[in-house]
C-alpha positions as semicolon CSV with decimal commas, in nm:
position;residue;x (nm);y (nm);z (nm)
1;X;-4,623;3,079;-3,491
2;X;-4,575;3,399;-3,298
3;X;-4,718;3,194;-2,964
4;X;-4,439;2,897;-3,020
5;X;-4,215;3,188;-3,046
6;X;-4,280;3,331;-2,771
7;X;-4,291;3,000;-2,543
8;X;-3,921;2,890;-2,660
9;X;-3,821;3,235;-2,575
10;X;-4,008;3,221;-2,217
11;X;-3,859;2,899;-2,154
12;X;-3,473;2,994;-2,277
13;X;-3,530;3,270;-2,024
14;X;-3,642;3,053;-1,770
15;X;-3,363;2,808;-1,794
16;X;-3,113;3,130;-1,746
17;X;-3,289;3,258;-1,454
18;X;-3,250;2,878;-1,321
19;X;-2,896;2,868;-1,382
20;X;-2,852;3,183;-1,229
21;X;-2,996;3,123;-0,897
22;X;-2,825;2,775;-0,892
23;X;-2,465;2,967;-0,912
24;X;-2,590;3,221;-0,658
25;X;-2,688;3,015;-0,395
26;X;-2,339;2,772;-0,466
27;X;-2,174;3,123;-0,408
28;X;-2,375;3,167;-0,088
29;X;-2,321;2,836;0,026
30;X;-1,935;2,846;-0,045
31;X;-1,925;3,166;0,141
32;X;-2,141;3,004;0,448
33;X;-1,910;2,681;0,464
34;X;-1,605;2,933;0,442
35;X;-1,710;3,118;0,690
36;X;-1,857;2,860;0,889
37;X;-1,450;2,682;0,869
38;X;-1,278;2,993;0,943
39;X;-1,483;3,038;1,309
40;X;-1,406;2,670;1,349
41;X;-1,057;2,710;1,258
42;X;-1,067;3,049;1,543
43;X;-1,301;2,881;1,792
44;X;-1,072;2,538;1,797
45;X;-0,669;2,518;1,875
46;X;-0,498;2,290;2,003
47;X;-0,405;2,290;2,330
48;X;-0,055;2,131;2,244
49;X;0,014;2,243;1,920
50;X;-0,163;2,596;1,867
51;X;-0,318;2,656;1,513
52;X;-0,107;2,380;1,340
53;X;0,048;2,600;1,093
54;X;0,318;2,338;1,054
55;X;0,064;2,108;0,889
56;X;0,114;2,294;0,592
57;X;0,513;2,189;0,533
58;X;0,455;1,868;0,608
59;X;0,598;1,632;0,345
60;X;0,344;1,489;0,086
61;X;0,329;1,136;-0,046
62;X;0,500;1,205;-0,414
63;X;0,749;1,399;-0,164
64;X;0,873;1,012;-0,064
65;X;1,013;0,920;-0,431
66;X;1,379;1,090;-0,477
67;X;1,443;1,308;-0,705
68;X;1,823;1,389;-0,682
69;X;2,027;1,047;-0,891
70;X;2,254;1,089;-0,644
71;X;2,019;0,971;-0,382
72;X;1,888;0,694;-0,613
73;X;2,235;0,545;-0,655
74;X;2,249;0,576;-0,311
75;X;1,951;0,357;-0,268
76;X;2,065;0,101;-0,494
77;X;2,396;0,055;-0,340
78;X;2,248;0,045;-0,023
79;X;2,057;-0,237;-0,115
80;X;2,343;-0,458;-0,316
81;X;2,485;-0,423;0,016
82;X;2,203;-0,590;0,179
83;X;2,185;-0,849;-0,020
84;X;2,553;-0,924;-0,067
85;X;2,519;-0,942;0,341
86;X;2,266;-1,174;0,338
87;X;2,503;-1,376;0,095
88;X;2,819;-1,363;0,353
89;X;2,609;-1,432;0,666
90;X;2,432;-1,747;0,506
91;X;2,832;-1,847;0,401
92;X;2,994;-1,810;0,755
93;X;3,022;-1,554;1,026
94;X;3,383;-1,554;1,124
95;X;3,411;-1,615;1,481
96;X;3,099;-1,770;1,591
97;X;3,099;-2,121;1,700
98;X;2,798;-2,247;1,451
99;X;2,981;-2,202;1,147
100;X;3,149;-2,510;1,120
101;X;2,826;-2,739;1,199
102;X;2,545;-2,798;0,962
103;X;2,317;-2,627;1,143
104;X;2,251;-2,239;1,087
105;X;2,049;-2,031;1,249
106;X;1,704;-1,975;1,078
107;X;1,745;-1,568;1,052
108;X;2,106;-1,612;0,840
109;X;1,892;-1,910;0,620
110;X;1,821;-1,823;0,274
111;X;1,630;-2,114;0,215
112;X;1,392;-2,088;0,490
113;X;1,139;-1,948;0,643
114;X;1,124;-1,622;0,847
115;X;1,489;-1,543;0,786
116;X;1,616;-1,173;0,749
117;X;1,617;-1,279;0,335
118;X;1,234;-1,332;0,328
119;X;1,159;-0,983;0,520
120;X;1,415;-0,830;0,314
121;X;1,232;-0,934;-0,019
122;X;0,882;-0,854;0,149
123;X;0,975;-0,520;0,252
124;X;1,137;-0,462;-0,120
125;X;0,780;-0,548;-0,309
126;X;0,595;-0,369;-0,038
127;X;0,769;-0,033;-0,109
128;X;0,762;-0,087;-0,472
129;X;0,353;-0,156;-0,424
130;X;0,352;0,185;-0,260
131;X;0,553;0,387;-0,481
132;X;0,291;0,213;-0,775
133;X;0,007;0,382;-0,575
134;X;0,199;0,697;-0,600
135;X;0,263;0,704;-0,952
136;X;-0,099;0,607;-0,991
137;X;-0,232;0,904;-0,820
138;X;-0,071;1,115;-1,010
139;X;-0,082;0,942;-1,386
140;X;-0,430;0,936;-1,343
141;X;-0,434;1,314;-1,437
142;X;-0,253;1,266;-1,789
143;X;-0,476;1,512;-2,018
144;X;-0,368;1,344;-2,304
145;X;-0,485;0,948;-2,145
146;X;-0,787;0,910;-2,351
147;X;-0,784;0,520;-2,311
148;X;-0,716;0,526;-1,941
149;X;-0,406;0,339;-1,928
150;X;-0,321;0,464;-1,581
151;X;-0,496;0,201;-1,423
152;X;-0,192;-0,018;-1,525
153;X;-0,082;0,077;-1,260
154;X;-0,363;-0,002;-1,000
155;X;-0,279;-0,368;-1,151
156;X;0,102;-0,340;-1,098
157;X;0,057;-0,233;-0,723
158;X;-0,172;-0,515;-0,649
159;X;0,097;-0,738;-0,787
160;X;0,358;-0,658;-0,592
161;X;0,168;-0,647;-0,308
162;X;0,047;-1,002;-0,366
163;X;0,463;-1,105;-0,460
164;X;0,507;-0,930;-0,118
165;X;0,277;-1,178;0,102
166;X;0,376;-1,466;-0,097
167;X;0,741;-1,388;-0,023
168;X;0,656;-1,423;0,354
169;X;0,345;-1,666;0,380
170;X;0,471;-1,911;0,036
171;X;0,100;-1,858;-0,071
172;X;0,276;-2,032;-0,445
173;X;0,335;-2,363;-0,213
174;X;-0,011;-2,359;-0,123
175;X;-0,135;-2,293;-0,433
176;X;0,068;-2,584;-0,571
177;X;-0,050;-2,852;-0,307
178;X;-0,437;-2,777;-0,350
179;X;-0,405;-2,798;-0,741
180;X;-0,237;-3,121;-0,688
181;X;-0,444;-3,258;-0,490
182;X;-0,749;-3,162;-0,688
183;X;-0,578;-3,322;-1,010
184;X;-0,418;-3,550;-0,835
185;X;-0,094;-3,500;-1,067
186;X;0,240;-3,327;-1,028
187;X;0,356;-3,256;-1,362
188;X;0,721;-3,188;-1,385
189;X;0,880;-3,300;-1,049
190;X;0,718;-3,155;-0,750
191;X;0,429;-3,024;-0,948
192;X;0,577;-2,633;-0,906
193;X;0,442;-2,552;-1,290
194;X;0,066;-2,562;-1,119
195;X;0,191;-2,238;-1,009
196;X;0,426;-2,077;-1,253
197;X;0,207;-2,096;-1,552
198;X;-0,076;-1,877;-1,384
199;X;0,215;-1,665;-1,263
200;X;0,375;-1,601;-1,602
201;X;0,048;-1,539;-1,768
202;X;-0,032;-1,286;-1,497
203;X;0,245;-1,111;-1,481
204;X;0,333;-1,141;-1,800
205;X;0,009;-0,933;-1,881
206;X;0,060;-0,699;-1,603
207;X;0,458;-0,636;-1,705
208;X;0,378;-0,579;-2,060
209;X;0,133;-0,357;-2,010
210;X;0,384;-0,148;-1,784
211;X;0,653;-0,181;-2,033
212;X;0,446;-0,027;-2,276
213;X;0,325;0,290;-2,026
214;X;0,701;0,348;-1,935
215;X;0,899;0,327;-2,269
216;X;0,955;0,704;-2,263
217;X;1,186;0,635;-1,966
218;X;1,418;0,440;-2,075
219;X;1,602;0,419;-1,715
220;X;1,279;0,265;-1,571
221;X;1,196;0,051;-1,872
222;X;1,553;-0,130;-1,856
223;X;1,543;-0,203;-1,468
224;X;1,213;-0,329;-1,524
225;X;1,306;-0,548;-1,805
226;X;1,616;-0,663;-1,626
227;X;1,397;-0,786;-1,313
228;X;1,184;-0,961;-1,511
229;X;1,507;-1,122;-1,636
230;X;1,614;-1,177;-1,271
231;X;1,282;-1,345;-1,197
232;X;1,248;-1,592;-1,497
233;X;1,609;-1,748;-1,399
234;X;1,538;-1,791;-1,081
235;X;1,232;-1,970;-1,123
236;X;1,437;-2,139;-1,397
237;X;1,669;-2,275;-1,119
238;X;1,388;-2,335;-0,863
239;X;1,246;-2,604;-1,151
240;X;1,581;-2,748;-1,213
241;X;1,620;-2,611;-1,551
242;X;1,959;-2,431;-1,468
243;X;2,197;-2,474;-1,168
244;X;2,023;-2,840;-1,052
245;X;2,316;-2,964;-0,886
246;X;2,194;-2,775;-0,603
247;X;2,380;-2,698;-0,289
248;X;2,527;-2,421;-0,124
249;X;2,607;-2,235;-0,434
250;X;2,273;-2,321;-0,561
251;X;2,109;-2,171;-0,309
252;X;2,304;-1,863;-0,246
253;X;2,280;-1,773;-0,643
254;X;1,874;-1,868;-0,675
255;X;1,796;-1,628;-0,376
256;X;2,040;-1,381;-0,503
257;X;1,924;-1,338;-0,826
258;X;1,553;-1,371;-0,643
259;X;1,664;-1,077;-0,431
260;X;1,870;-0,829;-0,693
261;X;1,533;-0,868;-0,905
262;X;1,305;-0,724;-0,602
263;X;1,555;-0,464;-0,584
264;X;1,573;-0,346;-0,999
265;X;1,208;-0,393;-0,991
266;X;1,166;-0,104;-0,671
267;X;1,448;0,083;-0,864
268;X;1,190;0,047;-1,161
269;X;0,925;0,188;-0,966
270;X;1,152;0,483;-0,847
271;X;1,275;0,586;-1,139
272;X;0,968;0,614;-1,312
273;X;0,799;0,746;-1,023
274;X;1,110;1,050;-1,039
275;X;1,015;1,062;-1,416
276;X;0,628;1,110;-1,419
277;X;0,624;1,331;-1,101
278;X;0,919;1,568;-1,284
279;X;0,670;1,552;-1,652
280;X;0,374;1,607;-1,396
281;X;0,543;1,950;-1,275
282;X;0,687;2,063;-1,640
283;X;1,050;1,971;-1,520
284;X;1,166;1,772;-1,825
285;X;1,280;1,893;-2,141
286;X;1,078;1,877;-2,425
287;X;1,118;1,994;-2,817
288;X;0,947;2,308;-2,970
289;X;0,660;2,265;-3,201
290;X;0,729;2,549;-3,423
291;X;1,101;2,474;-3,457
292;X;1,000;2,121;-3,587
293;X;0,758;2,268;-3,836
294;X;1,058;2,488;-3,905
295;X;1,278;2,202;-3,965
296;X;1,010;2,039;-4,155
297;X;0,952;2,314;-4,345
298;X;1,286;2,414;-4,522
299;X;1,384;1,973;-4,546
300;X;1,579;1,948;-4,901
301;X;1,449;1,670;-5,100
302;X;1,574;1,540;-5,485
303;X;1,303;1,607;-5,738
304;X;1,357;1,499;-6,118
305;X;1,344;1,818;-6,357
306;X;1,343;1,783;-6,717
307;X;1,667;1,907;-6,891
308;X;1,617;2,193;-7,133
309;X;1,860;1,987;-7,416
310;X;1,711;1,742;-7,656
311;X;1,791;1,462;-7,420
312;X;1,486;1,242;-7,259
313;X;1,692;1,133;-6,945
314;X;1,550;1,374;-6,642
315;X;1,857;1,536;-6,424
316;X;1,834;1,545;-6,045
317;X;1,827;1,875;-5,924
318;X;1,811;1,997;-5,520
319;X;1,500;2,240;-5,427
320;X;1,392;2,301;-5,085
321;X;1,055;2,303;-4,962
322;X;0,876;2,598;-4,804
323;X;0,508;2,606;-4,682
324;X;0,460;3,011;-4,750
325;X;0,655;3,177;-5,007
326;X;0,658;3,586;-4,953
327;X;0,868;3,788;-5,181
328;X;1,160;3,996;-5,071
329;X;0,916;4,340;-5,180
330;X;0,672;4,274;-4,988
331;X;0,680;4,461;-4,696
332;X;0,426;4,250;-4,462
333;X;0,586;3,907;-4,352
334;X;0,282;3,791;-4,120
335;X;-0,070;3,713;-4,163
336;X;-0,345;3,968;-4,128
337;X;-0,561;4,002;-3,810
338;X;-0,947;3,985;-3,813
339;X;-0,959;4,355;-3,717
340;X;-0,666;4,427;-4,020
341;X;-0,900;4,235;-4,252
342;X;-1,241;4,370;-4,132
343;X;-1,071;4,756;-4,213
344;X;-0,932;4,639;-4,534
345;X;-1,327;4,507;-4,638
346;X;-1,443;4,846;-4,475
347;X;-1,217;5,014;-4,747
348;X;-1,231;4,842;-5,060
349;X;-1,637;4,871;-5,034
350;X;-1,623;5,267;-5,001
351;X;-1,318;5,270;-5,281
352;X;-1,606;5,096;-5,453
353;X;-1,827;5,284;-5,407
354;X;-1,702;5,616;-5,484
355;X;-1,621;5,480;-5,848
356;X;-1,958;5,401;-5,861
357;X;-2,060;5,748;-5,779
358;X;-1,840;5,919;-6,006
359;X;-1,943;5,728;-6,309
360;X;-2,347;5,752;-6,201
361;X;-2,232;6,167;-6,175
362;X;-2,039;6,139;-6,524
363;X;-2,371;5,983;-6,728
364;X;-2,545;6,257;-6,588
């Protein structure tokens, strides 16, 4: 018995010497690498630009998302603009000679191909792709994200950056032809559901999902919502459900509505970008605990109290709830410390004793 003793004790020992060399030689490694940086940092300048010092105040990547609404608003009425723009050029340019022919050029054509429309929208879901990646690096360090629902937004980012080739290289058109040709079947016209179905189950998923991580923003959440709106009726129109007279005015509202919901959703990804960076640096205003207990605490509630006459009927009477009732005597309004207790314990034993020694003296 006294041999196992000894062996656990010999090995507990050995396990803290362990430990303890591991952390010194960390320290002494740390202070080599340190050391070994700093003479690197002395021996090598640059030529052109010195020690670099301004490397420091560079801007950062969560230093790209605004923070000041004015500048937001800014954004967003920079890009109605845009695509209002777009809108008048595709109408008529006043004084050039093409605008009474049929023909337009391809950069003013909403419904084509490499026009200033299609990099427009590209450019849109690119920067909301990035901004996704932004919010992801720093959501990923929510204490309180026990089911890891950061990587939402891993998910969202690839999205847009897959809506933001599509928008350029029609990857939907291609997807539609091959699945035709594979069932051999175009179901509903030219066969465009192939590719919406997958799409609206996909993003679908993917929008929920964000919905649900963003409710506590309620600025994001509706822009959000309202490009998801923007997207359903223009796919709406591009299956002839709405608008199928087609058209000019077909085609100027369908790539509208196509463009003012790439712009709400990259005013989405702002806003909520603003919002977790500001929660990430304790900007936002939040509600004290104890003055919720507080107002928890002294709630008034109806209780039913038994009248004192010979009547059965119970009368409703008001009483408010406390969680600690301390009279108005008492002159000690807190709870006791550990070292207030511990002297208290110290005293009532010798008070307890001393009786006991004046009664053993009295017998005598």
């Amino acid at each position: 018995m006294l041999s196992s003793t000894q062996f656990r004790r010999s090995g507990q020992r050995d396990d803290r010497r362990r430990r303890l060399l591991a952390d010194e030689q960390s320290g002494a490694d740390v202070q080599t690498v340190s050391r070994w940086a700093g003479g690197l940092a002395a021996s090598r300048k640059s030529e052109h630009y010195g020690n670099a010092e301004f490397m420091d105040e560079q801007l950062r990547l969560t230093d790209l998302i605004p923070r000041r609404p004015v500048t937001i608003a800014a954004i967003m009425l920079a890009g109605l603009s845009v695509v209002a723009g777009l809108e008048i050029l595709y109408t008529y340019t006043p004084g050039a000679a093409w605008t009474t022919a049929q023909w337009r050029p391809a950069a003013f054509d909403l419904d084509g191909d490499g026009s200033l429309a299609v990099w427009f929208s590209s450019a849109l879901l690119m920067a909301a792709a990035v901004i996704a990646m932004i919010v992801y690096t720093v959501r990923r360090h929510r204490t309180d994200d026990y089911q890891g629902r950061y990587r939402i937004w891993l998910a969202a980012a690839a999205c847009w950056t897959l809506m933001s080739i599509d928008a350029t290289a029609n990857l939907h058109d291609t997807f539609k032809e091959l699945t035709t040709q594979a069932t051999g079947a175009r179901l509903l016209g030219d066969g465009s559901i192939w590719w919406v179905v997958p799409c609206f189950f996909l993003f679908g998923a993917v929008g929920s999902r964000l919905v649900v991580d963003m409710h506590k923003c309620r600025l994001s959440t509706a822009a959000l919502l309202a490009a998801g709106g923007c997207y359903v009726l223009a796919i709406a129109a591009q299956l002839g459900l709405v608008l199928s007279e087609g058209g000019l005015r077909s085609v100027m509202l369908q790539s509208g509505i196509w463009l003012l919901g790439n712009l709400l959703l990259l005013m989405a990804m702002v806003l909520h970008g603003r919002y977790v960076i500001m929660d990430a640096e304790g900007l936002l205003p939040h509600r004290n605990p104890d003055s919720e207990e507080e107002e928890e605490d002294t709630a008034e509630e109806w209780i039913k109290i038994d009248s004192a006459h010979q009547t059965p009927q119970p009368v409703l009477k008001r009483r408010t709830r406390q969680t600690v009732s301390v009279s108005a005597d008492s002159p000690v309004r807190r709870r006791l410390t550990k070292a207030e207790k511990k002297s208290l314990r110290k005293r009532l034993i010798q008070q307890r004793m001393e009786r006991q020694r004046s009664q053993h003296s009295a017998w005598k």
